[in-house]
MIDOSE-1310 file (N, C-alpha, C; in nm, 2 decimals, decimal comma, always signed):
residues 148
xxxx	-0,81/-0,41/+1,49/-0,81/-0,32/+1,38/-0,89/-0,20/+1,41; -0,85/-0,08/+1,44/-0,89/+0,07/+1,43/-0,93/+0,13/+1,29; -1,03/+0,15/+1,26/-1,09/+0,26/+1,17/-1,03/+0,39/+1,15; -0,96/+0,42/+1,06/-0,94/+0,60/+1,07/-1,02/+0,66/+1,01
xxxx	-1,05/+0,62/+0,84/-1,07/+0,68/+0,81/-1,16/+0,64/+0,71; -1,29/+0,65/+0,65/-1,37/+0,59/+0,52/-1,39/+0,71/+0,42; -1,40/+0,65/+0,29/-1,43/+0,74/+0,20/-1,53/+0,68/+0,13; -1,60/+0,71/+0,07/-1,72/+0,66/+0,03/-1,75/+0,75/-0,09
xxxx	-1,79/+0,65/-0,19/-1,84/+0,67/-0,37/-1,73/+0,80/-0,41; -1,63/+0,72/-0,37/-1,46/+0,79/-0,49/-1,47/+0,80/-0,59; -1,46/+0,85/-0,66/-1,43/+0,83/-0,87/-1,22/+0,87/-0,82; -1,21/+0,80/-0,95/-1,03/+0,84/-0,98/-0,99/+0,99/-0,95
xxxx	-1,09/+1,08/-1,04/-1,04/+1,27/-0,99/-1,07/+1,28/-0,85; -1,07/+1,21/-0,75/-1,12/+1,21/-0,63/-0,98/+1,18/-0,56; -0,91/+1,10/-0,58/-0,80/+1,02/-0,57/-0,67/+1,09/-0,49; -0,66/+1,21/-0,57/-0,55/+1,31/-0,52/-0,59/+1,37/-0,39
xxxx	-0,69/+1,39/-0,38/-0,72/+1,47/-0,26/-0,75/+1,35/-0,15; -0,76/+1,24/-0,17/-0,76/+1,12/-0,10/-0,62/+1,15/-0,02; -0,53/+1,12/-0,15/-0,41/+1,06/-0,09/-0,34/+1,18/+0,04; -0,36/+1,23/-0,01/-0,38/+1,37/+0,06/-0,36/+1,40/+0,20
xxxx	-0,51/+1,31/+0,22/-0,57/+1,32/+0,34/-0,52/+1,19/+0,45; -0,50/+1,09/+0,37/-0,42/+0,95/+0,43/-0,31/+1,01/+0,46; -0,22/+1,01/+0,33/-0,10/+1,09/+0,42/-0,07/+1,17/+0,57; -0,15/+1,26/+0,54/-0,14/+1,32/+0,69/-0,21/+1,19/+0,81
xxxx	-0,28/+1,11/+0,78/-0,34/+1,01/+0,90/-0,22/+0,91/+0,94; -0,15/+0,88/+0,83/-0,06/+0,77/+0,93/+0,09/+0,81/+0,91; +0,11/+0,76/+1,02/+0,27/+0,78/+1,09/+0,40/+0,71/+0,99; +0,48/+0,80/+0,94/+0,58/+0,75/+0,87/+0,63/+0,71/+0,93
xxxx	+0,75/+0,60/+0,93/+0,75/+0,58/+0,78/+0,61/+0,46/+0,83; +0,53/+0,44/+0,72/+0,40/+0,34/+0,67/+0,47/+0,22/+0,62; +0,40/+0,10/+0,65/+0,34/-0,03/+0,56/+0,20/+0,02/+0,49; +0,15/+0,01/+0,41/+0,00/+0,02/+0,36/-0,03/-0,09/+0,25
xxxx	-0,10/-0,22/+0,37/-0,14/-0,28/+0,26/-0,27/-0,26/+0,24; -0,26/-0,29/+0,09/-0,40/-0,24/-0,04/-0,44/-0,36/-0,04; -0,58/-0,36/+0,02/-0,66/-0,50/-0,03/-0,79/-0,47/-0,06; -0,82/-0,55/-0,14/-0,98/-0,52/-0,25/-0,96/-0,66/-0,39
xxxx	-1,06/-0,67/-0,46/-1,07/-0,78/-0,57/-0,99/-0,71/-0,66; -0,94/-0,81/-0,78/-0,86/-0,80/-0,89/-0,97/-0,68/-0,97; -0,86/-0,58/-0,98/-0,94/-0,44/-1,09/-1,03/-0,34/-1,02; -0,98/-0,31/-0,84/-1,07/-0,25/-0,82/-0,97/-0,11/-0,82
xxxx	-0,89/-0,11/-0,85/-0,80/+0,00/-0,84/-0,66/+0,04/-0,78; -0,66/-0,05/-0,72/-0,53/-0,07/-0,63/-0,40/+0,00/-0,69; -0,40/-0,03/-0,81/-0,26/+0,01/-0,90/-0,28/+0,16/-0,91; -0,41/+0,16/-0,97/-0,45/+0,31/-1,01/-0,42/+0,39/-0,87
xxxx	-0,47/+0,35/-0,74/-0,41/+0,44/-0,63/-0,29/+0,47/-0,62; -0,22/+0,35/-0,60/-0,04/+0,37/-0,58/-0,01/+0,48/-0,70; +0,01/+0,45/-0,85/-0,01/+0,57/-0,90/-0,07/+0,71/-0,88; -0,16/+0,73/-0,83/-0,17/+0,87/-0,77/-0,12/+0,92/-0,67
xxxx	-0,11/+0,79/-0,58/-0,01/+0,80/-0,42/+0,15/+0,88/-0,46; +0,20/+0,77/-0,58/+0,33/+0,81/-0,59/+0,35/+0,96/-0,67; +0,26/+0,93/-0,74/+0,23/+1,14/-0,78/+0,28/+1,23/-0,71; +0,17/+1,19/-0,65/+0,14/+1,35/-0,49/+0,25/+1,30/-0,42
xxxx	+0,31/+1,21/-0,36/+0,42/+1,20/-0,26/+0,53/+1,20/-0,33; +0,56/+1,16/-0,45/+0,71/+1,13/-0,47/+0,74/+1,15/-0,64; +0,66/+1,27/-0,67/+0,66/+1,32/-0,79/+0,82/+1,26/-0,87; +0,88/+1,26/-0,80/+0,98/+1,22/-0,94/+1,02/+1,03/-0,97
xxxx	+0,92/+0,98/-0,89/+0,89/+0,80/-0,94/+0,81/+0,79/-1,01; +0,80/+0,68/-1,07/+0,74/+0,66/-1,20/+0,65/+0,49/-1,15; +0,56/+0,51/-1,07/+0,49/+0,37/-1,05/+0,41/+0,31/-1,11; +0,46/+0,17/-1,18/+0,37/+0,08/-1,24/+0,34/-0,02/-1,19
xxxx	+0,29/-0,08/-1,23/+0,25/-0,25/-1,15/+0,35/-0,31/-1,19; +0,40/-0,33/-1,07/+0,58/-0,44/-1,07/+0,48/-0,59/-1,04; +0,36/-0,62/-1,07/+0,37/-0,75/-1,11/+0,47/-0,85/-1,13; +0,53/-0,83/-1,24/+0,64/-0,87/-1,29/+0,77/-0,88/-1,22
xxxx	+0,80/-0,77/-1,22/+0,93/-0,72/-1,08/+0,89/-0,75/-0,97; +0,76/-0,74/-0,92/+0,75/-0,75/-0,78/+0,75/-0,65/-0,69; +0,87/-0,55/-0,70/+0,90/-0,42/-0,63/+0,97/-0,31/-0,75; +0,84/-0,20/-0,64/+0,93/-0,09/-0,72/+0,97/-0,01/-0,66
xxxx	+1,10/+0,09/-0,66/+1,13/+0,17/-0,59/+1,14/+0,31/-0,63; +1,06/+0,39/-0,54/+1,11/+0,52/-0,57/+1,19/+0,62/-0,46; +1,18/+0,76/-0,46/+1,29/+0,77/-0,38/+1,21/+0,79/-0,19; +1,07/+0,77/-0,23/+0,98/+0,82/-0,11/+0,92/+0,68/-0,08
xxxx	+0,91/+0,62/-0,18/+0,79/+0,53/-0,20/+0,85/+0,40/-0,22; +0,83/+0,28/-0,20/+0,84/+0,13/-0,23/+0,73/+0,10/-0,27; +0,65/+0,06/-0,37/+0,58/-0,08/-0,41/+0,54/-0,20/-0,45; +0,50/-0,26/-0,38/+0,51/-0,41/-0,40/+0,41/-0,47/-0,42
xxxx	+0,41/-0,58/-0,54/+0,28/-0,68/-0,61/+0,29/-0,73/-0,54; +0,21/-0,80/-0,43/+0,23/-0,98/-0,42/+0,18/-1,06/-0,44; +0,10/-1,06/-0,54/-0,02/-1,13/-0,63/+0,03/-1,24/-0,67; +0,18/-1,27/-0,69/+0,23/-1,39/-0,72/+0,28/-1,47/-0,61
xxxx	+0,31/-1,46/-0,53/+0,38/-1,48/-0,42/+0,30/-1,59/-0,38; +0,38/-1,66/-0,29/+0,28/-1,77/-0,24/+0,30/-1,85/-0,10; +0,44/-1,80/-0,06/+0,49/-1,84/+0,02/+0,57/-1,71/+0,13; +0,54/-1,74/+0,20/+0,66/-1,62/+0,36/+0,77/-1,65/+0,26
xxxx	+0,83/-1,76/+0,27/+0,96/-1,75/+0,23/+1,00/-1,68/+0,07; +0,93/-1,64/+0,02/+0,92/-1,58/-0,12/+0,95/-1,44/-0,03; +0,88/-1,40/+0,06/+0,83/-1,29/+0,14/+1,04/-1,21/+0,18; +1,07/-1,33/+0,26/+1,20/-1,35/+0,34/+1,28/-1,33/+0,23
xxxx	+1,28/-1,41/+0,11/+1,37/-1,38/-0,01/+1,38/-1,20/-0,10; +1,29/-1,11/-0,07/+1,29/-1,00/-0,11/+1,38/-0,92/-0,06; +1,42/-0,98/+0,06/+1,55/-0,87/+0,15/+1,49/-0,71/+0,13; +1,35/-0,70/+0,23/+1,29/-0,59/+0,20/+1,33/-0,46/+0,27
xxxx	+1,40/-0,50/+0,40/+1,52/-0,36/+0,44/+1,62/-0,32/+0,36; +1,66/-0,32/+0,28/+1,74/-0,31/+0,16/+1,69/-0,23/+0,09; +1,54/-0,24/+0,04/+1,48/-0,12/-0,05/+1,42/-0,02/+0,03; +1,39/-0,08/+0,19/+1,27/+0,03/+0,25/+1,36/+0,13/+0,33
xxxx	+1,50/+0,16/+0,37/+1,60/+0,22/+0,43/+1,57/+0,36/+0,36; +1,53/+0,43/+0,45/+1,50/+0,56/+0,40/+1,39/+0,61/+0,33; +1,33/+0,56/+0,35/+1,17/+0,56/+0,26/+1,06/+0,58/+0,37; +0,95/+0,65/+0,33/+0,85/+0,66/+0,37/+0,72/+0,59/+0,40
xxxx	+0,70/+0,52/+0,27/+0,60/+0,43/+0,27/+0,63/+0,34/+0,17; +0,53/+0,18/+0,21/+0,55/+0,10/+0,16/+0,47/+0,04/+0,13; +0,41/+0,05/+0,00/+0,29/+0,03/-0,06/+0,27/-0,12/-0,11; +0,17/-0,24/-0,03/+0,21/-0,33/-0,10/+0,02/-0,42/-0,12
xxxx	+0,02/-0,43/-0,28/-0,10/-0,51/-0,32/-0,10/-0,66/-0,25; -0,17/-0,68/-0,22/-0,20/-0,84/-0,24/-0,14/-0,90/-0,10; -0,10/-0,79/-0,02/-0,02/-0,81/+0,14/-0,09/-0,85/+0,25; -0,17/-0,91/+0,28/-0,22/-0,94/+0,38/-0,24/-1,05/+0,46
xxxx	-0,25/-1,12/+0,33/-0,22/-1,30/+0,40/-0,03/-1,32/+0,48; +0,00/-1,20/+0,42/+0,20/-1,19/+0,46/+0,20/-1,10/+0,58; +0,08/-1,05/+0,67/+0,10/-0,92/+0,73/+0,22/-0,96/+0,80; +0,22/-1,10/+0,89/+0,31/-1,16/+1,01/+0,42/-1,14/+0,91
xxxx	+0,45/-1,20/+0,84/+0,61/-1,22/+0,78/+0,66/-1,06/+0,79; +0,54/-0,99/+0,71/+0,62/-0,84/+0,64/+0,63/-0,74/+0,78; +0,55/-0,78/+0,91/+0,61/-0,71/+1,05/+0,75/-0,79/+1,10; +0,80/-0,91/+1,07/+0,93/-0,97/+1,06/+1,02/-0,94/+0,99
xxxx	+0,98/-0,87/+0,87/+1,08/-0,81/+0,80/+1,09/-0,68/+0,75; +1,01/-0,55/+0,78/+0,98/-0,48/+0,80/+1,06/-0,42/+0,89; +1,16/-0,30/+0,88/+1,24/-0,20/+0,98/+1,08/-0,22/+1,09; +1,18/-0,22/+1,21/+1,08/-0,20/+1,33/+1,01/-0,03/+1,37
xxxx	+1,08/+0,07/+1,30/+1,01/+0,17/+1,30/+0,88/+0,20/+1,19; +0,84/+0,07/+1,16/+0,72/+0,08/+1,04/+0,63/+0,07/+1,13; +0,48/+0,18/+1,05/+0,36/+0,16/+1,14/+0,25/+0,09/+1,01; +0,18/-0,03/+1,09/+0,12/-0,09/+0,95/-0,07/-0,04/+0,96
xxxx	-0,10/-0,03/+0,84/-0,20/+0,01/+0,80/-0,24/-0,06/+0,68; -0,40/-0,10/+0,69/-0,48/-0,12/+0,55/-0,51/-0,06/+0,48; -0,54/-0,02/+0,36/-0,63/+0,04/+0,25/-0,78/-0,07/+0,20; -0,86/-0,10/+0,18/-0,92/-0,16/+0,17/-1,03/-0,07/+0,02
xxxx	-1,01/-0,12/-0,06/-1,09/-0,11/-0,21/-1,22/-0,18/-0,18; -1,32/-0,10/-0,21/-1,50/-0,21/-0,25/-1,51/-0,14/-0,37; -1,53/-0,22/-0,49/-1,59/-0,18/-0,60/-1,76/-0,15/-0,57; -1,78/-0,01/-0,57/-1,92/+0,05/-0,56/-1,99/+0,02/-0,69
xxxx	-1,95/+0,05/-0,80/-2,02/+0,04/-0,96/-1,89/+0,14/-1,04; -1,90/+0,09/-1,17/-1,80/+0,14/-1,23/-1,76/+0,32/-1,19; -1,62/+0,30/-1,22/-1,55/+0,40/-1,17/-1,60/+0,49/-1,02; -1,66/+0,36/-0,95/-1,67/+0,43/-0,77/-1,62/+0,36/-0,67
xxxx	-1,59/+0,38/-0,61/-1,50/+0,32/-0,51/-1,49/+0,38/-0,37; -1,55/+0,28/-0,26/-1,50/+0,30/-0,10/-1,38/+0,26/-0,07; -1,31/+0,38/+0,00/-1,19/+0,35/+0,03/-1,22/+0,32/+0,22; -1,13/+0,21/+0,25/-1,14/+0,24/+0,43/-1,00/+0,18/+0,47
xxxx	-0,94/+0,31/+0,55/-0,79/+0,30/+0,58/-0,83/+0,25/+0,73; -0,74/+0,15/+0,81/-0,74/+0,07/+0,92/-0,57/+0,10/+0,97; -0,59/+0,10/+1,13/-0,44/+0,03/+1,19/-0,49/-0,04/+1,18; -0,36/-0,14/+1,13/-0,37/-0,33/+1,15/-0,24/-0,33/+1,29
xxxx	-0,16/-0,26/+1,32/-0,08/-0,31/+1,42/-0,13/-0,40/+1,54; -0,23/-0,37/+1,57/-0,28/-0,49/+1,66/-0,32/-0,64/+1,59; -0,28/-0,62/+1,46/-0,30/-0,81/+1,40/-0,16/-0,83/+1,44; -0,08/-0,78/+1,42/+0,11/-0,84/+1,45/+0,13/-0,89/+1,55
């Protein structure tokens, strides 16, 4: 795992100019999985993410759905998930064809499956959340391509 990039004691109005600067660090099209504890922000990023990248999607927490699609962006919960083969059942080249990034919560115990199912022109990357104290937040973006 390579380090790109660390941000350190974020607040949310921080956020845009974040996404900002990720963007330009990794190679489209992206995997980015977001990992950090329940409530440290994760949703709240993808939300700003899909803002600034893909102003006409509308991203919430597909918890529920699981995936969301917009016309730049994919997001995916996998907070429920429990199994690869849950993973294999999402038929994720189907949503990710033509998209830039692929934003997914809770992705990391799946990295192996989601590089097996994942268009082979995907380059994968971490986000990594630490809740600092209310509304602060370290962000640290990683290549993971050398875990695959």
């Amino acid at each position: 795992m390579k380090v790109l990039r660390t941000w350190k004691k974020a607040h949310e109005s921080d956020l845009e100019s974040l996404v900002l600067e990720l963007k330009d660090l990794v190679l489209k099209p992206a995997v980015v999985i977001l990992s950090g504890p329940m409530g440290a922000g994760k949703t709240t990023f993808v939300r700003t993410f899909s803002k600034v990248v893909d102003p006409l999607s509308n991203a919430t927490s597909p918890t529920y759905a699981v995936i969301n699609e917009g016309t730049k962006v994919v997001h995916a919960d996998f907070y429920r998930l429990e199994t690869n083969e849950e993973v294999l059942h999402l038929e994720l080249p189907l949503y990710l064809e033509g998209k830039d990034y692929f934003l997914v919560e809770w992705g990391k115990r799946f990295l192996t499956r989601l590089s097996l199912e994942v268009p082979e022109e995907f380059n994968f990357y971490e986000l990594t959340v630490e809740i600092v104290a209310d509304e602060v937040r370290n962000f640290e973006l990683s290549d993971v391509t050398d875990e695959l």
